[in-house]
mmCIF file as gemmi writes it, N, C-alpha and C atoms, coordinates in Angstrom:
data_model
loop_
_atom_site.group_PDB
_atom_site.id
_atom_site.type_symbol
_atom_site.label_atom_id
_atom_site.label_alt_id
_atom_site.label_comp_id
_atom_site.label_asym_id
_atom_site.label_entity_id
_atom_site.label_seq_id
_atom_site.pdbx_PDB_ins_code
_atom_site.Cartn_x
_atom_site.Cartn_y
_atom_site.Cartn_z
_atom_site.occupancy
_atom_site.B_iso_or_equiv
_atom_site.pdbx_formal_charge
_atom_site.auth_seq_id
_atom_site.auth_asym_id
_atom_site.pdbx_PDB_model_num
ATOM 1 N N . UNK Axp A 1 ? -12.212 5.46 22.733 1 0 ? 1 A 1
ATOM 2 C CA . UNK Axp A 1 ? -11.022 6.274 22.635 1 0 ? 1 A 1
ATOM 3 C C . UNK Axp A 1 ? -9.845 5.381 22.232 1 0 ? 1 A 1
ATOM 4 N N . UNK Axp A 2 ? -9.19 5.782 21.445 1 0 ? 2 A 1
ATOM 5 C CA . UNK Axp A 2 ? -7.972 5.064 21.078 1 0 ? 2 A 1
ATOM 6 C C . UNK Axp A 2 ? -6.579 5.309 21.501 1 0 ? 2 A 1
ATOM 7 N N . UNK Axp A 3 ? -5.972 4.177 22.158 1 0 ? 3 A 1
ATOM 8 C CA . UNK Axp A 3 ? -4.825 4.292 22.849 1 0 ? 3 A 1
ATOM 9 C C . UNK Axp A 3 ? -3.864 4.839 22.072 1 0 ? 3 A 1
ATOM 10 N N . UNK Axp A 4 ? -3.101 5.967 22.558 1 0 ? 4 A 1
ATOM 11 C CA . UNK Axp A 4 ? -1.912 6.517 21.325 1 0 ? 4 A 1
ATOM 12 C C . UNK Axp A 4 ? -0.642 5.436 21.65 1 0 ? 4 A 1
ATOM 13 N N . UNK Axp A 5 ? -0.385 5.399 22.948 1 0 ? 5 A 1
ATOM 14 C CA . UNK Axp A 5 ? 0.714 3.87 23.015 1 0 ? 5 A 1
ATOM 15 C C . UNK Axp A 5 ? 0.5 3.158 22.413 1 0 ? 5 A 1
ATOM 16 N N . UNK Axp A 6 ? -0.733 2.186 22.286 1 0 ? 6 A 1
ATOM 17 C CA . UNK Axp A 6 ? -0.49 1.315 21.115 1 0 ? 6 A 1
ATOM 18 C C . UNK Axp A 6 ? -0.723 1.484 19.6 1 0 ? 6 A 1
ATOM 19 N N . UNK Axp A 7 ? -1.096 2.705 19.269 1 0 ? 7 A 1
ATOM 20 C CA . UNK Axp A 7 ? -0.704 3.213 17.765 1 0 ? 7 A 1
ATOM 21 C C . UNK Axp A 7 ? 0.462 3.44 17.276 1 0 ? 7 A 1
ATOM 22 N N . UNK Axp A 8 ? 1.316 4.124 18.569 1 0 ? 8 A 1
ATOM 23 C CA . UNK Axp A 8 ? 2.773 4.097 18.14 1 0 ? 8 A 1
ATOM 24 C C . UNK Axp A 8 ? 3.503 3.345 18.302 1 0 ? 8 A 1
ATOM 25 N N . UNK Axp A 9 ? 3.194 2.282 19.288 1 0 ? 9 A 1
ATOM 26 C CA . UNK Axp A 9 ? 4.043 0.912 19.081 1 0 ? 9 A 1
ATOM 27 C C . UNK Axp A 9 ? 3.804 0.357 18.144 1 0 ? 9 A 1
ATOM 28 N N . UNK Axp A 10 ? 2.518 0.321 17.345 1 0 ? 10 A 1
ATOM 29 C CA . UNK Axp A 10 ? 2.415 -0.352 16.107 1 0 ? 10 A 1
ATOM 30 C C . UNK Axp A 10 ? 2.917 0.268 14.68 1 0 ? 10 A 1
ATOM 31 N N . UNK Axp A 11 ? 3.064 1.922 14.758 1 0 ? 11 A 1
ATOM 32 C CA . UNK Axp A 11 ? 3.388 2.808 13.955 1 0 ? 11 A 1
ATOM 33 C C . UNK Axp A 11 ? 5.393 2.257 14.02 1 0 ? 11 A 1
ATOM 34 N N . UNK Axp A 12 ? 5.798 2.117 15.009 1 0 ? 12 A 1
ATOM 35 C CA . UNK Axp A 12 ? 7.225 1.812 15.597 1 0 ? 12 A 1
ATOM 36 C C . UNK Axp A 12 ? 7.537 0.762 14.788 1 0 ? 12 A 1
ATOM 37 N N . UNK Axp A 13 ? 6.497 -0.42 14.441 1 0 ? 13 A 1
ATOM 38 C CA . UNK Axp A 13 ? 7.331 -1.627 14.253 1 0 ? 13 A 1
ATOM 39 C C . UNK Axp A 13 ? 6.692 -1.364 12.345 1 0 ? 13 A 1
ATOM 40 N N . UNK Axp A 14 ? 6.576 -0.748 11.926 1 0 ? 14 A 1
ATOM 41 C CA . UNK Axp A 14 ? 6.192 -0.532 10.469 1 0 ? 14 A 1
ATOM 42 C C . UNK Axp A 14 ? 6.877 0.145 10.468 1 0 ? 14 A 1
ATOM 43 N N . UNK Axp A 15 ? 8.593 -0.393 9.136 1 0 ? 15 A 1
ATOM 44 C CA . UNK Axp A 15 ? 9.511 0.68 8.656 1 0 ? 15 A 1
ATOM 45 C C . UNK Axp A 15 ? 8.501 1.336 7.932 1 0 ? 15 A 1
ATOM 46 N N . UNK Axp A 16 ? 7.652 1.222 6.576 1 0 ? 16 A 1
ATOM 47 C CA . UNK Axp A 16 ? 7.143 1.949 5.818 1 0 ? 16 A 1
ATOM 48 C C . UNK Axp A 16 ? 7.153 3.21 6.826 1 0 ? 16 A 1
ATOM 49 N N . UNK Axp A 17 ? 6.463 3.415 7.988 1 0 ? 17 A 1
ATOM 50 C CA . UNK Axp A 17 ? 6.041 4.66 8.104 1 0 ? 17 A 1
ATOM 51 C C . UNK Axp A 17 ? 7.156 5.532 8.255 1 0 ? 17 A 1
ATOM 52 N N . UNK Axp A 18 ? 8.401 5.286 8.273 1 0 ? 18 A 1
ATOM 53 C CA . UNK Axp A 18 ? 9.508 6.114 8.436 1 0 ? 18 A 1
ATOM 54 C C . UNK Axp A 18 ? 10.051 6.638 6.769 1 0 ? 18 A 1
ATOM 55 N N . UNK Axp A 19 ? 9.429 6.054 6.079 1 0 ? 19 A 1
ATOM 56 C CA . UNK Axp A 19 ? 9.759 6.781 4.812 1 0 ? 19 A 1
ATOM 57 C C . UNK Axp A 19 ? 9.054 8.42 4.086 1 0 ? 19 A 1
ATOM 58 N N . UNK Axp A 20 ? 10.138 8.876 3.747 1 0 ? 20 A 1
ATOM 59 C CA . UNK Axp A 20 ? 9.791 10.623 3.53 1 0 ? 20 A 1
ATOM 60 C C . UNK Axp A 20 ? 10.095 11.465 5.215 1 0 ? 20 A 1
ATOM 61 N N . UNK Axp A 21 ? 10.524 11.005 5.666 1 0 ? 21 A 1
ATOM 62 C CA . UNK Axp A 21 ? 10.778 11.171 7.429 1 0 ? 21 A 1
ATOM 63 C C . UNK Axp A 21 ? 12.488 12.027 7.675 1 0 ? 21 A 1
ATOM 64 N N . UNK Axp A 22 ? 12.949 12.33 7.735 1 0 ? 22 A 1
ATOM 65 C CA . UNK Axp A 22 ? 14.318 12.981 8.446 1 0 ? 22 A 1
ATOM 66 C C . UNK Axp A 22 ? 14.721 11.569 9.406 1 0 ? 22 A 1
ATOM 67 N N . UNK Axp A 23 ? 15.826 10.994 9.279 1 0 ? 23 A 1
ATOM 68 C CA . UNK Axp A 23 ? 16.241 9.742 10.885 1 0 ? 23 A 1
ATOM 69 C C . UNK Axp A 23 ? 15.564 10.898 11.722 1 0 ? 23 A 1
ATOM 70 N N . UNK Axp A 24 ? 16.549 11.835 11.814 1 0 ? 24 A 1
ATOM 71 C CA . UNK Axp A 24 ? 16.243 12.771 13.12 1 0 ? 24 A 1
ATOM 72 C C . UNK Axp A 24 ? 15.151 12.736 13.691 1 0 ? 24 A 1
ATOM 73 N N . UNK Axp A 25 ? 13.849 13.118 12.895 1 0 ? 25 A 1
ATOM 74 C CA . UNK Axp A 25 ? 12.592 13.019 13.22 1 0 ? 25 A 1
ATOM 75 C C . UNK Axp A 25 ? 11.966 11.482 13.957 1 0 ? 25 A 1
ATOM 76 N N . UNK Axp A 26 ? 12.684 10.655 13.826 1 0 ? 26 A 1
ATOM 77 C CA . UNK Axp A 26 ? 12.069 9.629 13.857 1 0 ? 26 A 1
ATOM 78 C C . UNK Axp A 26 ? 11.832 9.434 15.623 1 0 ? 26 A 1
ATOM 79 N N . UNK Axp A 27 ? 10.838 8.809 16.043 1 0 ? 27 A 1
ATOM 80 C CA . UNK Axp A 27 ? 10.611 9.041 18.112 1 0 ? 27 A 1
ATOM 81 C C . UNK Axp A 27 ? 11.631 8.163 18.688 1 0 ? 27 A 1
ATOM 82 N N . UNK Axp A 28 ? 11.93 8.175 19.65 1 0 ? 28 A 1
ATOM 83 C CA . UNK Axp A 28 ? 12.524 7.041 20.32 1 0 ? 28 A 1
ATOM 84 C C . UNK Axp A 28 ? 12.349 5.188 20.136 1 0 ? 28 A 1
ATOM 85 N N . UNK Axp A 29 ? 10.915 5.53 20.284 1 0 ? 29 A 1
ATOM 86 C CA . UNK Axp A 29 ? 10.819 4.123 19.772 1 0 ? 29 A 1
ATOM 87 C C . UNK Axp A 29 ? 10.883 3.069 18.709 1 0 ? 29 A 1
ATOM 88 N N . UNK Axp A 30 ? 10.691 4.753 17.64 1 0 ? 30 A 1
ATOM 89 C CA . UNK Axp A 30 ? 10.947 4.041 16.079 1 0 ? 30 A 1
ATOM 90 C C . UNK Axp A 30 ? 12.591 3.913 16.214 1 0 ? 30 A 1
ATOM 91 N N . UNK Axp A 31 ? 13.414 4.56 16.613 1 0 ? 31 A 1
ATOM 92 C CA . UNK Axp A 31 ? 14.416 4.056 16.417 1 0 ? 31 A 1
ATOM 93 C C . UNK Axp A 31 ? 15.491 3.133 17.22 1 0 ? 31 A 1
ATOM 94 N N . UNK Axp A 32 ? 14.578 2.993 18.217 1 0 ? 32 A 1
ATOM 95 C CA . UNK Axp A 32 ? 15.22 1.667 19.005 1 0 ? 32 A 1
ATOM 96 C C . UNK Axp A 32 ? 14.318 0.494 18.056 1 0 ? 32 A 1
ATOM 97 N N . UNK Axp A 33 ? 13.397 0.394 17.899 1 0 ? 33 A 1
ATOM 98 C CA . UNK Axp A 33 ? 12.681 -0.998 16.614 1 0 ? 33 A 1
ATOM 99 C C . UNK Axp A 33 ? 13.254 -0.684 15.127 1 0 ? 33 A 1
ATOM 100 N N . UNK Axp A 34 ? 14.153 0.583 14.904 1 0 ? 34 A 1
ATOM 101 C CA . UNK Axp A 34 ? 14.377 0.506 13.153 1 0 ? 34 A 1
ATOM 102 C C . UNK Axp A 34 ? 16.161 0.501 13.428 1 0 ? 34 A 1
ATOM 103 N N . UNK Axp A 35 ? 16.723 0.022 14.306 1 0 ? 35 A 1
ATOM 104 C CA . UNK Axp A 35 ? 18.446 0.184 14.855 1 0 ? 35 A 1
ATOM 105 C C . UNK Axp A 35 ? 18.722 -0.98 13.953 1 0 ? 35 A 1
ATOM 106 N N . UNK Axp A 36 ? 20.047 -0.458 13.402 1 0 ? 36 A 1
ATOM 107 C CA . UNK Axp A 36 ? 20.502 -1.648 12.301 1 0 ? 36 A 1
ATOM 108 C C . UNK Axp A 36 ? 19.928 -1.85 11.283 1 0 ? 36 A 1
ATOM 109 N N . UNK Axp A 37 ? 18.852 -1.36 10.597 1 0 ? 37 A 1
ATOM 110 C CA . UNK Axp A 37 ? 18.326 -1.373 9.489 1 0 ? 37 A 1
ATOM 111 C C . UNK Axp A 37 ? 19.052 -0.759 8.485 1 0 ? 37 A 1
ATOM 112 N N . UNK Axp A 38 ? 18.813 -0.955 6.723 1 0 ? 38 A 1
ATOM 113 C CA . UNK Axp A 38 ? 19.36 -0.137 6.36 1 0 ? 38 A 1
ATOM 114 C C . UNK Axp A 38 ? 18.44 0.986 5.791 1 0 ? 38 A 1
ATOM 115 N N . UNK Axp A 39 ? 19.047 2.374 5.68 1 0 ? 39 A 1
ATOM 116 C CA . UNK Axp A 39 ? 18.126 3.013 5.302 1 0 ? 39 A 1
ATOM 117 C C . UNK Axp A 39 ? 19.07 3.734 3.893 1 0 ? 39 A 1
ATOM 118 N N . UNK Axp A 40 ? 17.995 4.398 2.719 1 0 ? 40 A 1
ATOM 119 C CA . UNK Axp A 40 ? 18.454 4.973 1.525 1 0 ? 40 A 1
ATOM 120 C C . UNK Axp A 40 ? 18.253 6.772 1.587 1 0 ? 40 A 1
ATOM 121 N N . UNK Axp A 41 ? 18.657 7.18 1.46 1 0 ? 41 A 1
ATOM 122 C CA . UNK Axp A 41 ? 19.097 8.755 1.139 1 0 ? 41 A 1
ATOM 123 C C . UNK Axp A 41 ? 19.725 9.324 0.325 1 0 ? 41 A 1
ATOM 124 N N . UNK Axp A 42 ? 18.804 10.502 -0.289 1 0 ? 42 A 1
ATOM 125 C CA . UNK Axp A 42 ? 19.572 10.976 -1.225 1 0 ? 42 A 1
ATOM 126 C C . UNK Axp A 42 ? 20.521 11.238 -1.712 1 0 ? 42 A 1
ATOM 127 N N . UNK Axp A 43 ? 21.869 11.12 -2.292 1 0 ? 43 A 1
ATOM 128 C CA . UNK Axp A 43 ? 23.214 11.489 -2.675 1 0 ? 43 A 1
ATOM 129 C C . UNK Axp A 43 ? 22.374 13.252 -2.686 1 0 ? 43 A 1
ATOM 130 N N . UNK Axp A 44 ? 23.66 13.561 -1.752 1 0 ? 44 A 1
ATOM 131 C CA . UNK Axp A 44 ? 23.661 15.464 -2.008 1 0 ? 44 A 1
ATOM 132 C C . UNK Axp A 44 ? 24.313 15.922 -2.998 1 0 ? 44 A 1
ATOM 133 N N . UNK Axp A 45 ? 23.909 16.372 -3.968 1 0 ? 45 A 1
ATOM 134 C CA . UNK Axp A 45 ? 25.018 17.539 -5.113 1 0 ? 45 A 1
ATOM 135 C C . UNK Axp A 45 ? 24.659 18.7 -4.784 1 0 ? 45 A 1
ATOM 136 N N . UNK Axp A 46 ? 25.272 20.218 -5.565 1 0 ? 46 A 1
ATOM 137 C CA . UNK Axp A 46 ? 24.698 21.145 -5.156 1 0 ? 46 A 1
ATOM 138 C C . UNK Axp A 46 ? 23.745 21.592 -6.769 1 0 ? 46 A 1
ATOM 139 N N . UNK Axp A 47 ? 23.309 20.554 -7.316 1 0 ? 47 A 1
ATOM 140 C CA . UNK Axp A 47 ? 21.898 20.935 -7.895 1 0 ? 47 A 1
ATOM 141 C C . UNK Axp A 47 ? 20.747 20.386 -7.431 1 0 ? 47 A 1
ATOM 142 N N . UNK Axp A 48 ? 20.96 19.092 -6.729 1 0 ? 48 A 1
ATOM 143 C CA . UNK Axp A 48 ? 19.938 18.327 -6.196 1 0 ? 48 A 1
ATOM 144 C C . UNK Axp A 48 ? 19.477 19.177 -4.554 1 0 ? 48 A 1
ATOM 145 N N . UNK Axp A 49 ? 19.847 19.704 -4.05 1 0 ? 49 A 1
ATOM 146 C CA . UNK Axp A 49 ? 20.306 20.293 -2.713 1 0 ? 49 A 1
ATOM 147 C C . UNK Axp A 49 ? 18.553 18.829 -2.082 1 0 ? 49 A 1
ATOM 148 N N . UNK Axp A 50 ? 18.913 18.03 -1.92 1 0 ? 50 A 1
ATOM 149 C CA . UNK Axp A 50 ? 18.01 17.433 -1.513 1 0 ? 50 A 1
ATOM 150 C C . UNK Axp A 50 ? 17.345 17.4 0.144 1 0 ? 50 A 1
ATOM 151 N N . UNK Axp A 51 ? 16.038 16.809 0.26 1 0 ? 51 A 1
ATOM 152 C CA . UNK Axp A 51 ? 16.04 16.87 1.678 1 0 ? 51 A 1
ATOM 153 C C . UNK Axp A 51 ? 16.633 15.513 1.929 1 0 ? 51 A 1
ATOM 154 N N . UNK Axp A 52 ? 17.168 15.805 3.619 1 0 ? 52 A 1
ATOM 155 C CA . UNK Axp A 52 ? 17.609 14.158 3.689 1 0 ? 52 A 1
ATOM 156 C C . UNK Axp A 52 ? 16.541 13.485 4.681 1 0 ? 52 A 1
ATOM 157 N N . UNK Axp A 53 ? 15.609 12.822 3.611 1 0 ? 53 A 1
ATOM 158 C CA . UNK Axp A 53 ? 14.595 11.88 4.109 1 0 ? 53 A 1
ATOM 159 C C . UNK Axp A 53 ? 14.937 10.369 3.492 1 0 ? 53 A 1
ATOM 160 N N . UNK Axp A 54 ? 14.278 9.752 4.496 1 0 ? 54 A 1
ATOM 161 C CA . UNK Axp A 54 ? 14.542 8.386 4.44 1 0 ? 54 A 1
ATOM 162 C C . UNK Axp A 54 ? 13.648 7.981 3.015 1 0 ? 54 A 1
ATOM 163 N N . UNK Axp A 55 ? 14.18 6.937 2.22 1 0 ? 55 A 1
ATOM 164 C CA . UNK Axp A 55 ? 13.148 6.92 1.029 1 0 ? 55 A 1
ATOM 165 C C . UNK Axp A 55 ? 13.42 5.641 0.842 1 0 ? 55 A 1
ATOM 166 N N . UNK Axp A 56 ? 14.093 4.808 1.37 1 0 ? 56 A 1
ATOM 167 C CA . UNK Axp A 56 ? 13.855 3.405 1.707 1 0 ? 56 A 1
ATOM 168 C C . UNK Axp A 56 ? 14.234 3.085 2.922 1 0 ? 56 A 1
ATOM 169 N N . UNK Axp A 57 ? 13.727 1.961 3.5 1 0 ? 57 A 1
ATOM 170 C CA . UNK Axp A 57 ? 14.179 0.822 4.529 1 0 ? 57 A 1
ATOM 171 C C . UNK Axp A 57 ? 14.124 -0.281 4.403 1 0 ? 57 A 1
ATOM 172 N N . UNK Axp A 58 ? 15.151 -1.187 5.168 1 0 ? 58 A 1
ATOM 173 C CA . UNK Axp A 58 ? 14.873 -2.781 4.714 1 0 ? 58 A 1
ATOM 174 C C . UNK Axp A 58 ? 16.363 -3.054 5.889 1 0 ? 58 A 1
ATOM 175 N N . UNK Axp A 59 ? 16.049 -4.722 5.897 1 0 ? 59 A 1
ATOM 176 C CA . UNK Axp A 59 ? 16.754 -5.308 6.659 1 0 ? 59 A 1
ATOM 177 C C . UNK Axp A 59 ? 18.317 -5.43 5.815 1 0 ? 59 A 1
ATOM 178 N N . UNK Axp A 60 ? 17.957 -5.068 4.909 1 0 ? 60 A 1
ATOM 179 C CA . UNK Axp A 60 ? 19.173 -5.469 4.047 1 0 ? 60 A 1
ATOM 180 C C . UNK Axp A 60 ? 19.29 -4.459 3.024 1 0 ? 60 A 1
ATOM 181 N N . UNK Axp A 61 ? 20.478 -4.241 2.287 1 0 ? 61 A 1
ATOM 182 C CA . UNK Axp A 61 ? 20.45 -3.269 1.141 1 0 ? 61 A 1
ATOM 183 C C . UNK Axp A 61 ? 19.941 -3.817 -0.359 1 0 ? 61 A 1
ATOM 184 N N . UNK Axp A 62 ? 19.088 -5.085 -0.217 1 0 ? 62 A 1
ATOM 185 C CA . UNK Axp A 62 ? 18.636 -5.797 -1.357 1 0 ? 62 A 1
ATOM 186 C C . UNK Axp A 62 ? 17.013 -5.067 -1.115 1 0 ? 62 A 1
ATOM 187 N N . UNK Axp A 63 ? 16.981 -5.51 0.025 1 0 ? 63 A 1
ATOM 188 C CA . UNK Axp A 63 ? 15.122 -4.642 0.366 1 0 ? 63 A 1
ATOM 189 C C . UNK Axp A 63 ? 15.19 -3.146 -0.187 1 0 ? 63 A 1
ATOM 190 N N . UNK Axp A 64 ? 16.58 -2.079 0.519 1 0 ? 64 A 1
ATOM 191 C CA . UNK Axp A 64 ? 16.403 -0.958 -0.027 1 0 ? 64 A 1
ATOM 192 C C . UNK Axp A 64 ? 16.373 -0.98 -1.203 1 0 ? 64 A 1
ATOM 193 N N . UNK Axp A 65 ? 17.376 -1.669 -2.122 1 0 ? 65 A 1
ATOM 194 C CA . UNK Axp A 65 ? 17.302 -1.436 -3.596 1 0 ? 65 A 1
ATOM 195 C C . UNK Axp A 65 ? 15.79 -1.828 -4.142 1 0 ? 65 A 1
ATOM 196 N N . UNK Axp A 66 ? 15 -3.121 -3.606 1 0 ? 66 A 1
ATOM 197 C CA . UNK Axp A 66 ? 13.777 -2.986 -4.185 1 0 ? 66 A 1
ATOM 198 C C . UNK Axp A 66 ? 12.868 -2.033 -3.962 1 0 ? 66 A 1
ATOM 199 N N . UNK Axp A 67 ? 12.882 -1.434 -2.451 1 0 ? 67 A 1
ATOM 200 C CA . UNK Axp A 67 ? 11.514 -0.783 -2.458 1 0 ? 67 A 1
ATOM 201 C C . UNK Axp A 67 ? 11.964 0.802 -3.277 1 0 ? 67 A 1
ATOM 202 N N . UNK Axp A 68 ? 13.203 1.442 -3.561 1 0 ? 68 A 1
ATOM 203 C CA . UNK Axp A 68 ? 13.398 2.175 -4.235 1 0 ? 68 A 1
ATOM 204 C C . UNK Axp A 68 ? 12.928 1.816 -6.215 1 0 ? 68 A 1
ATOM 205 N N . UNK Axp A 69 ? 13.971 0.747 -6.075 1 0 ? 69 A 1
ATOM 206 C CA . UNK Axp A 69 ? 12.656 0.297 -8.03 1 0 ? 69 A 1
ATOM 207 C C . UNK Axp A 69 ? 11.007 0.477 -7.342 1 0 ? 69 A 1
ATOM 208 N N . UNK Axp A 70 ? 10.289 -0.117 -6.702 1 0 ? 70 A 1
ATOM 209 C CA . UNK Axp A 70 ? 9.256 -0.342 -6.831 1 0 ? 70 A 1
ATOM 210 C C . UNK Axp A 70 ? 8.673 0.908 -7.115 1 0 ? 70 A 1
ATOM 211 N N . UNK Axp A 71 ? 9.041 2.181 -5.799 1 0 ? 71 A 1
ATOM 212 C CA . UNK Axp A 71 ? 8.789 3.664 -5.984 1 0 ? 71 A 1
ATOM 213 C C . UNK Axp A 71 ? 9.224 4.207 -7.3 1 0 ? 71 A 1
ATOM 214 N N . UNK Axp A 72 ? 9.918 3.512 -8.549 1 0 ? 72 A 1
ATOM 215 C CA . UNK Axp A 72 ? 10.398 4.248 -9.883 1 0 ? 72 A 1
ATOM 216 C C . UNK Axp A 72 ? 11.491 5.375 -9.414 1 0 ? 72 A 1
ATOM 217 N N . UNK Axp A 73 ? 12.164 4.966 -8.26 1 0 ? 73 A 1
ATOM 218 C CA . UNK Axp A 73 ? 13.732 6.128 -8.257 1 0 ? 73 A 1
ATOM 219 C C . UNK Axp A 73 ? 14.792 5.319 -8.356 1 0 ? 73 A 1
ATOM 220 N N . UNK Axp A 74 ? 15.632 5.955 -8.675 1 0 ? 74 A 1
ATOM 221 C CA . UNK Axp A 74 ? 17.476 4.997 -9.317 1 0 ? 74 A 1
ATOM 222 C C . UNK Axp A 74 ? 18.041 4.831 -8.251 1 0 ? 74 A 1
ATOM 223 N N . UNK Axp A 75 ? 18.073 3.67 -7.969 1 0 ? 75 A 1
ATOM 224 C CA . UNK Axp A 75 ? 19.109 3.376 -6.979 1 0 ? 75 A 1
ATOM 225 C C . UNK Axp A 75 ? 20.728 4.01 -6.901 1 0 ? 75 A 1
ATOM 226 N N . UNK Axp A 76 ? 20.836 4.512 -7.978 1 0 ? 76 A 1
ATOM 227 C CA . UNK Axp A 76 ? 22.551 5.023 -7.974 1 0 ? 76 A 1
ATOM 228 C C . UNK Axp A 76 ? 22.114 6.325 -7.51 1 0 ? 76 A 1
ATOM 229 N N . UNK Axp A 77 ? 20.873 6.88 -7.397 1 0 ? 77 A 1
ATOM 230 C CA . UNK Axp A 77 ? 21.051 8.382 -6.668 1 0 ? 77 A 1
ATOM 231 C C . UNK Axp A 77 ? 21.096 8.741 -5.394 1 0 ? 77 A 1
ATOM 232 N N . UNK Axp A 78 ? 21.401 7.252 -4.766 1 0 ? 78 A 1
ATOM 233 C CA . UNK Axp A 78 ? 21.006 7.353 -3.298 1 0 ? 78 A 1
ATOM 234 C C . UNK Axp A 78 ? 22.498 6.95 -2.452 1 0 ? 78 A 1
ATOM 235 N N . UNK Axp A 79 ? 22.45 6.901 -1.458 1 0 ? 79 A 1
ATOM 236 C CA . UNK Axp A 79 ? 23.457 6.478 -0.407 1 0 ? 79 A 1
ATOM 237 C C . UNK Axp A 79 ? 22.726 6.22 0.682 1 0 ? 79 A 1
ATOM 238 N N . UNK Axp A 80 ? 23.755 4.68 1.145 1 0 ? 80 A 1
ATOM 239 C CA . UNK Axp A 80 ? 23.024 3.855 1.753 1 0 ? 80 A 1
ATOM 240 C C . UNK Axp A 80 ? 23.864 3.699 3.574 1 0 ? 80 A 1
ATOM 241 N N . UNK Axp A 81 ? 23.076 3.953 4.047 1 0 ? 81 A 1
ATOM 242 C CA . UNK Axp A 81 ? 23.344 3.498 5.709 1 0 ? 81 A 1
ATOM 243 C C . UNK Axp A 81 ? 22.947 2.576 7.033 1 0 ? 81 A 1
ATOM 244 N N . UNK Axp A 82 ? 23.345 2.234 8.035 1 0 ? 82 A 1
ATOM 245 C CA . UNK Axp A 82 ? 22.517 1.697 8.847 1 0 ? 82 A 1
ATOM 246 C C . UNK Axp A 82 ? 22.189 2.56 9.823 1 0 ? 82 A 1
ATOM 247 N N . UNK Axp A 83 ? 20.754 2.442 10.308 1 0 ? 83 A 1
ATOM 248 C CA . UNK Axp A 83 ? 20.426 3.306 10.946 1 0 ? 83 A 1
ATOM 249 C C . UNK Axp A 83 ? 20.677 3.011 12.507 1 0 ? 83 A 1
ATOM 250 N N . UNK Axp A 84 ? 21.624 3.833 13.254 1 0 ? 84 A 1
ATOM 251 C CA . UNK Axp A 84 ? 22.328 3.552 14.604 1 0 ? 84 A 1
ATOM 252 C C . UNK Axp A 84 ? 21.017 3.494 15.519 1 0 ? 84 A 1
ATOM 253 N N . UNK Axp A 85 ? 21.761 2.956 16.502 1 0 ? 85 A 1
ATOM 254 C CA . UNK Axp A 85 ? 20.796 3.042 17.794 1 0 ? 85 A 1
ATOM 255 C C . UNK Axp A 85 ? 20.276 4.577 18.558 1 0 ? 85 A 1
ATOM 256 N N . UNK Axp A 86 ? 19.728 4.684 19.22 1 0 ? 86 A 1
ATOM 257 C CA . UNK Axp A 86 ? 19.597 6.358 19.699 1 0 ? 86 A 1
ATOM 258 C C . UNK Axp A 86 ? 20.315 7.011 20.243 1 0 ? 86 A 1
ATOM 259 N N . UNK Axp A 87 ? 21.096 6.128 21.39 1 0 ? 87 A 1
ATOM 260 C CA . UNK Axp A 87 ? 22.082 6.091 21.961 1 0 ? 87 A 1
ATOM 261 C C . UNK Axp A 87 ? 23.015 5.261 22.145 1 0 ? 87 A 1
């Protein structure tokens, strides 16, 4: 049987898995291990009416800008934040 505590502590400390995610959605623990990170989100217009999912993370806004090239999306369509603590 496989422990779900330690899947999600290990799921917790992998930003990847928070990408395509809502912050909101994200558990407690992912976001006490992803606090201060930066994360990328869509710029809202009202043609894009986008969802707001996370579509990069990184310690820095150099990581977001790469893993957004790597995925083939424009970095100018996004807006960039740090992701707060939970509380």
């Amino acid at each position: 049987m496989i422990d779900s505590s330690v899947m999600s502590a290990a799921k917790a400390r992998d930003p990847r898995s928070a990408i395509g995610r809502s912050p909101d959605a994200l558990t407690l623990q992912e976001r006490l291990a992803f606090a201060g990170k930066y994360i990328a989100l869509e710029i809202y217009t009202p043609k894009t009416l986008p969802l707001r999912t996370i579509e990069a993370i990184g310690d820095s806004l150099e990581a977001c800008l790469r893993i957004l090239r790597e995925r083939g999306l424009d970095p100018r369509q996004f807006e960039f934040q740090r992701l707060p603590p939970p509380y």
